[in-house]
C-alpha positions as CSV (number, residue, x, y, z in Angstrom):
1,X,-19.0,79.2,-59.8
2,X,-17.9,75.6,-61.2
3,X,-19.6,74.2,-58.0
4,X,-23.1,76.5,-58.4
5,X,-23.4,75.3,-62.6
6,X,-22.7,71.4,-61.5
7,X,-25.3,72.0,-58.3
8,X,-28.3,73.4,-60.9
9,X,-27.2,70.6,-63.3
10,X,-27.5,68.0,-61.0
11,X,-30.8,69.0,-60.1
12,X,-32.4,69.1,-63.5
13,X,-30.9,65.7,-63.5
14,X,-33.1,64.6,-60.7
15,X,-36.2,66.6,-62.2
16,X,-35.9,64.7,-65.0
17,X,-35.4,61.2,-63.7
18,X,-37.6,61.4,-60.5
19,X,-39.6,58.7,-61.5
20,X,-36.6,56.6,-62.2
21,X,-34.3,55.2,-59.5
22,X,-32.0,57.1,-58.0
23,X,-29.0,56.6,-55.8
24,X,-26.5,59.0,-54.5
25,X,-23.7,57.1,-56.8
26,X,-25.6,57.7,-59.7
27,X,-26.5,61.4,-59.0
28,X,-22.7,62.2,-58.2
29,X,-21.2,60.4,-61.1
30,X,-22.9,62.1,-63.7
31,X,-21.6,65.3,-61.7
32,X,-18.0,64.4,-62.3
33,X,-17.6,63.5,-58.8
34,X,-17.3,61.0,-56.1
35,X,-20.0,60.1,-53.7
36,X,-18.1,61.6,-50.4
37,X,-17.4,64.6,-52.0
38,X,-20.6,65.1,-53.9
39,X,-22.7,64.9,-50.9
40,X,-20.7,66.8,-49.2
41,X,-20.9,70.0,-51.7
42,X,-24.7,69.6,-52.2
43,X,-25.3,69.5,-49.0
44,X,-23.6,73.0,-48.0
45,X,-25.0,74.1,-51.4
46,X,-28.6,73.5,-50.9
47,X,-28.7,73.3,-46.8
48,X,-29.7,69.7,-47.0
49,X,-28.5,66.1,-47.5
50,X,-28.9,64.5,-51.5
51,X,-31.2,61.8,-51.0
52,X,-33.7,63.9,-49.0
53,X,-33.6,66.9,-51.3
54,X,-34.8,63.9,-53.9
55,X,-37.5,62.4,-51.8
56,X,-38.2,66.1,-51.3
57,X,-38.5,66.7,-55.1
58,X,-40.8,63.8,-55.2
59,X,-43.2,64.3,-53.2
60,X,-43.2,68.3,-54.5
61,X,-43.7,67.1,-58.0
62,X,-46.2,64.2,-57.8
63,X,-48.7,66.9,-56.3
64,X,-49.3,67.4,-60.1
65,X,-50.2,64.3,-61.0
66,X,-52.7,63.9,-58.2
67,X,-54.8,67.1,-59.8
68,X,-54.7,64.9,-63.2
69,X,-57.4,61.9,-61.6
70,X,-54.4,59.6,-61.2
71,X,-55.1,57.2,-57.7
72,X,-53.1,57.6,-55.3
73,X,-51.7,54.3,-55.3
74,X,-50.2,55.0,-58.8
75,X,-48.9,58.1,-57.7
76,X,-47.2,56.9,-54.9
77,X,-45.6,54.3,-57.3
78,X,-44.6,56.3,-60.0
79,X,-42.8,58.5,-57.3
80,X,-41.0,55.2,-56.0
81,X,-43.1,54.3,-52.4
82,X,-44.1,51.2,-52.1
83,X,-47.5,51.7,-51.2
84,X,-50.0,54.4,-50.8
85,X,-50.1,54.5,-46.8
86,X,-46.5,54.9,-46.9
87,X,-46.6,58.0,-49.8
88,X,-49.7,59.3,-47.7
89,X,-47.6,59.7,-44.1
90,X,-44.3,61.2,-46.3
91,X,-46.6,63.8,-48.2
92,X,-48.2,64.9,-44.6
93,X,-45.4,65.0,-42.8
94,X,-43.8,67.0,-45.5
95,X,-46.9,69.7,-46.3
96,X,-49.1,69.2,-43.4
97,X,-52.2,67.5,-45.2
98,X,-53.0,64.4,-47.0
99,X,-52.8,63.6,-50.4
100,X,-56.8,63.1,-50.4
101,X,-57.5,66.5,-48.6
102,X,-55.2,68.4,-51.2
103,X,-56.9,66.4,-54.4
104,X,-60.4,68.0,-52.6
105,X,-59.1,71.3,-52.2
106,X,-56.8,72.0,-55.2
107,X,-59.6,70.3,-57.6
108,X,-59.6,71.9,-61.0
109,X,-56.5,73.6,-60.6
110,X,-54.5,74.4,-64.0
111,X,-51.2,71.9,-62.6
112,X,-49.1,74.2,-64.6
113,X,-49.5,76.7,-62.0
114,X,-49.3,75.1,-59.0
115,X,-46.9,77.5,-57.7
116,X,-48.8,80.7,-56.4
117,X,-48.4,84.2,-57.7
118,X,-50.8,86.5,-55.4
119,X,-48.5,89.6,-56.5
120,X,-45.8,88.9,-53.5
121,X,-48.6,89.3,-51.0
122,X,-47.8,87.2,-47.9
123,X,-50.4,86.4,-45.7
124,X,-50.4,85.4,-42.1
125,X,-53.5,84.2,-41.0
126,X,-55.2,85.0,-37.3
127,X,-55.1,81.5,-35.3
128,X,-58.6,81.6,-33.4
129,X,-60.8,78.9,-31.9
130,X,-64.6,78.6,-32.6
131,X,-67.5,76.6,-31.1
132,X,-69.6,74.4,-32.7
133,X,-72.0,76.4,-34.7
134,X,-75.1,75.4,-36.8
135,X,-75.9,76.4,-40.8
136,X,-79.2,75.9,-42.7
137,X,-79.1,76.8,-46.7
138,X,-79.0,75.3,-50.0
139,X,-77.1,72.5,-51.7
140,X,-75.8,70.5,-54.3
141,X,-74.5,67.0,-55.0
142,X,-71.2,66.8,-56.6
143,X,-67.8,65.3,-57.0
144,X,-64.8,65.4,-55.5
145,X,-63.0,64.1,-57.9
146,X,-64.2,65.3,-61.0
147,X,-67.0,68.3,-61.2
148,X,-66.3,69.7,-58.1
149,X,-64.9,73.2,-59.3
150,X,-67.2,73.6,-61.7
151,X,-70.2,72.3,-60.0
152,X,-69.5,74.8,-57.1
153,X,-69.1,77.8,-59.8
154,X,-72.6,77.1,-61.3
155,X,-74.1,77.1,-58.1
156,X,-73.4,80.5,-57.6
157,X,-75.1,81.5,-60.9
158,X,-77.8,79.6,-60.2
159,X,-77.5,80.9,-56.3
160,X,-77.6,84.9,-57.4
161,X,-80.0,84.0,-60.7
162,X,-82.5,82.7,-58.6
163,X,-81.8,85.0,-55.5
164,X,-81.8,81.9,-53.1
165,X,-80.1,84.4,-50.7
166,X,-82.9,86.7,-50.3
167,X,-84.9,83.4,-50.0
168,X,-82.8,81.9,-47.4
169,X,-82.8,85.3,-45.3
170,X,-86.2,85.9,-45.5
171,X,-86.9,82.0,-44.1
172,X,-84.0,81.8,-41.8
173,X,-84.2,85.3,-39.9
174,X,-80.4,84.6,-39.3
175,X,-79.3,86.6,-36.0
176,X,-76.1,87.9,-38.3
177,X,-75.5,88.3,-41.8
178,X,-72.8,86.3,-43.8
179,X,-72.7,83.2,-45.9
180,X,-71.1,79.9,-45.0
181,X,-69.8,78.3,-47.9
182,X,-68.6,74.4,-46.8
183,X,-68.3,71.2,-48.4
184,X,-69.0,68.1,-46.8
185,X,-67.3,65.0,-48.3
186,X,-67.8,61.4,-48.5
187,X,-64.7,59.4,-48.1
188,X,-66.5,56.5,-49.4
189,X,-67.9,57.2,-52.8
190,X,-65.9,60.8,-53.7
191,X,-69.2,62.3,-53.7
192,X,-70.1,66.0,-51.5
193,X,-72.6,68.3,-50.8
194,X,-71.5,72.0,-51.3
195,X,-74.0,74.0,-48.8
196,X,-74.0,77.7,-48.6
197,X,-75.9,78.9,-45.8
198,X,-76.2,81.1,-43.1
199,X,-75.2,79.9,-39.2
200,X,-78.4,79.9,-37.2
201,X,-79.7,79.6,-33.7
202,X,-81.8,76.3,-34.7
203,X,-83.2,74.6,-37.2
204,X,-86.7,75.3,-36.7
205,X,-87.5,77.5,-39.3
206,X,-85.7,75.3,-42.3
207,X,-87.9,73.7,-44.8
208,X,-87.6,70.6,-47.0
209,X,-85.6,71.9,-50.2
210,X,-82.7,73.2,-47.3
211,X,-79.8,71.1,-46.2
212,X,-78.7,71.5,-42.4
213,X,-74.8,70.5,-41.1
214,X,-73.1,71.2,-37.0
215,X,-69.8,72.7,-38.1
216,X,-67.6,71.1,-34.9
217,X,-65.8,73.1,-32.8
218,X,-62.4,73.3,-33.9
219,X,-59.1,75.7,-34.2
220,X,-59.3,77.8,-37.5
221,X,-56.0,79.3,-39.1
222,X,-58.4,82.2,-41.0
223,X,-57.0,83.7,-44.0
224,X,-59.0,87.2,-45.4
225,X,-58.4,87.1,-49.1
226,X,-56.4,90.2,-50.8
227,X,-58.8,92.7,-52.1
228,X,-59.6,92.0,-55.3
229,X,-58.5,95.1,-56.9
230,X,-54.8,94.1,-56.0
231,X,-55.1,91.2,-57.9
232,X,-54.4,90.7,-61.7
233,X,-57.6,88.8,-63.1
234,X,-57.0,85.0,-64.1
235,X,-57.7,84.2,-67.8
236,X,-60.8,83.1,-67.2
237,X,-64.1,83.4,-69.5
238,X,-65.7,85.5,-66.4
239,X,-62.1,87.5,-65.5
240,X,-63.4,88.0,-62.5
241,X,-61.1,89.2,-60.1
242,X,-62.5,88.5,-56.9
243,X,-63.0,85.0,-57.8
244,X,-59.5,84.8,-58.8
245,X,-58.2,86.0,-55.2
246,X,-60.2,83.4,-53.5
247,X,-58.3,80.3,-56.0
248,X,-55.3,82.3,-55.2
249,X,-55.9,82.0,-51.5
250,X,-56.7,78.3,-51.7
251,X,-53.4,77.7,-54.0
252,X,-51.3,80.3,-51.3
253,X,-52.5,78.1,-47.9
254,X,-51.8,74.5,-49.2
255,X,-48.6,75.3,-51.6
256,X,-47.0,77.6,-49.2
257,X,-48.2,78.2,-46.0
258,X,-48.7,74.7,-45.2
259,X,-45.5,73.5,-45.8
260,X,-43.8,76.6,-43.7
261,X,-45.9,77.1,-41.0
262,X,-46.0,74.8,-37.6
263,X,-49.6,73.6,-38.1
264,X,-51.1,70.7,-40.3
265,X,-54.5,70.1,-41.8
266,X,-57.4,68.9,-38.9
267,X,-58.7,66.5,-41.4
268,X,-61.5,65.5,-38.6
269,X,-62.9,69.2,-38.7
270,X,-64.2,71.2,-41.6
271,X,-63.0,74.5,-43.8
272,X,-65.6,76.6,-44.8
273,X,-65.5,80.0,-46.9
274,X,-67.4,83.3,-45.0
275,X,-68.7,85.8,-47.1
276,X,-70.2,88.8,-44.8
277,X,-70.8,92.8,-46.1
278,X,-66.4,93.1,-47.1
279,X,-67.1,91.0,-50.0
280,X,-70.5,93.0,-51.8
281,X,-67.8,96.1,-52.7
282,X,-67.2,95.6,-56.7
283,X,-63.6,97.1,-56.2
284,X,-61.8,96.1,-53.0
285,X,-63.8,92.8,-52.0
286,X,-62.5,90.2,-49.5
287,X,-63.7,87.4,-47.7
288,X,-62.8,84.7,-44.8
289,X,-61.6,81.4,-45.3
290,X,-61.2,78.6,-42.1
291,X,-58.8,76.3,-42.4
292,X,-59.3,73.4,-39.4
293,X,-55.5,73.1,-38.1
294,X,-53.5,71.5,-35.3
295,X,-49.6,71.6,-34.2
296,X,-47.5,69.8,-35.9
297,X,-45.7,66.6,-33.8
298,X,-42.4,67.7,-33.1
């Protein structure tokens, strides 16, 4: 029991000094111990060595900071890396994605809750392949960095409150129904277009005020959302349920599946959302979302 209090201790001692230096001496003398000994007990304790249950702990805790529009080069030395390339191959090695394609994905996300709560649902996703496929809709402009959240969430009001998808259905003629919703990034300014569309033969029947993108082929880890009436509504100003599984989703594949699973982030390919009929039901909705993955190097 002495050995379990001095263990949790010692690890609210990291927590709160992880942006400090710390050594194995330091860590075991404020334990009451000796280095040799110390090590030894944490490491049986918590199934790993000391030092890399604190670069661990670091690279855990400075996601936060990198959904609070710090750079990643001051992230990476707050954390103690030396430079951002080196922070950036640690934090992919150790959650299968980059630092930049979890700030794109986990964008407006309330950093206190990090840590998902999708009511003890696990999800296992079905790995499939798809072909290169083509989508035709509407678009916005936005930010990466800053609006991107709420840009995308006043699209859909305007989306619906204009009825663009009657619109785009009527123009298109798509061969099946369902709604692609993707963002394409660029790297070089942090600006995007969000485009939801349909997937289409061809692009001869879009006109002018429609944006066009080739999804490449790629292998898809796809993840249906819970139904929404098994999940307990965010404290939102629209509570909407439904929109709250989909966050939920998001928060579940890069904060936990990620980091367990045997696959990293494609960051060549694209994710998209797909909304088809499953998702028009008020009570038990659910939807599709791609995530482009590939093996992790052993």
């Amino acid at each position: 029991m002495k050995y379990c209090k001095t263990i949790e201790q010692s690890i609210h001692f990291i927590e709160r000094n992880i942006k400090e230096e710390l050594t194995a001496e330091q860590i075991s003398q404020q334990a009451g111990y000796s280095v040799f000994h110390f090590c030894r007990i944490f490491a049986v304790s918590q199934g790993i060595p000391l030092m890399e249950f604190v670069r661990k702990k670091r690279l855990l805790l400075s996601r936060a900071d990198l959904l609070i529009s710090k750079k990643i080069i001051e992230v990476a030395l707050d954390y103690g890396f030396e430079t951002a390339s080196g922070y950036s191959k640690a934090f992919r090695k150790e959650f299968g994605y980059s630092p930049t394609t979890y700030i794109s994905r986990m964008s407006g996300c309330d950093v206190k809750e990090i840590i998902t709560n999708i009511g003890g649902i696990i999800m296992k996703p079905v790995i499939t392949k798809k072909t290169a496929f083509l989508v035709a809709g509407y678009g916005i402009n936005t930010s990466i960095a800053e609006n991107y959240t709420k840009d995308i969430a006043a699209y859909w009001d305007t989306y619906n409150g204009e009825n663009l998808e009657s619109k785009m259905y009527q123009q298109l003629n798509p061969p099946k129904h369902g709604e692609v919703g993707i963002c394409v990034p660029n790297v070089e300014n942090g600006s995007a277009v969000y485009l939801l569309g349909v997937i289409v033969d061809d692009f001869e029947k879009v006109t002018p005020d429609m944006t066009t993108i080739t999804v490449p082929e790629a292998e898809y880890a796809v993840f249906t959302t819970p139904p929404a009436n098994e999940i307990l509504a965010a404290q939102t100003d629209d509570n909407d349920p439904f929109s709250t599984a989909i966050k939920q989703t998001w928060n579940y594949i890069f904060n936990e599946w990620f980091p367990a699973s045997n696959y990293e982030f494609d960051e060549t390919k694209m994710d998209f959302e797909f909304y088809d009929e499953r998702c028009h039901n008020t009570e038990d909705a659910v939807m599709e979302i791609y995530v482009p993955v590939i093996r992790k190097s052993i």
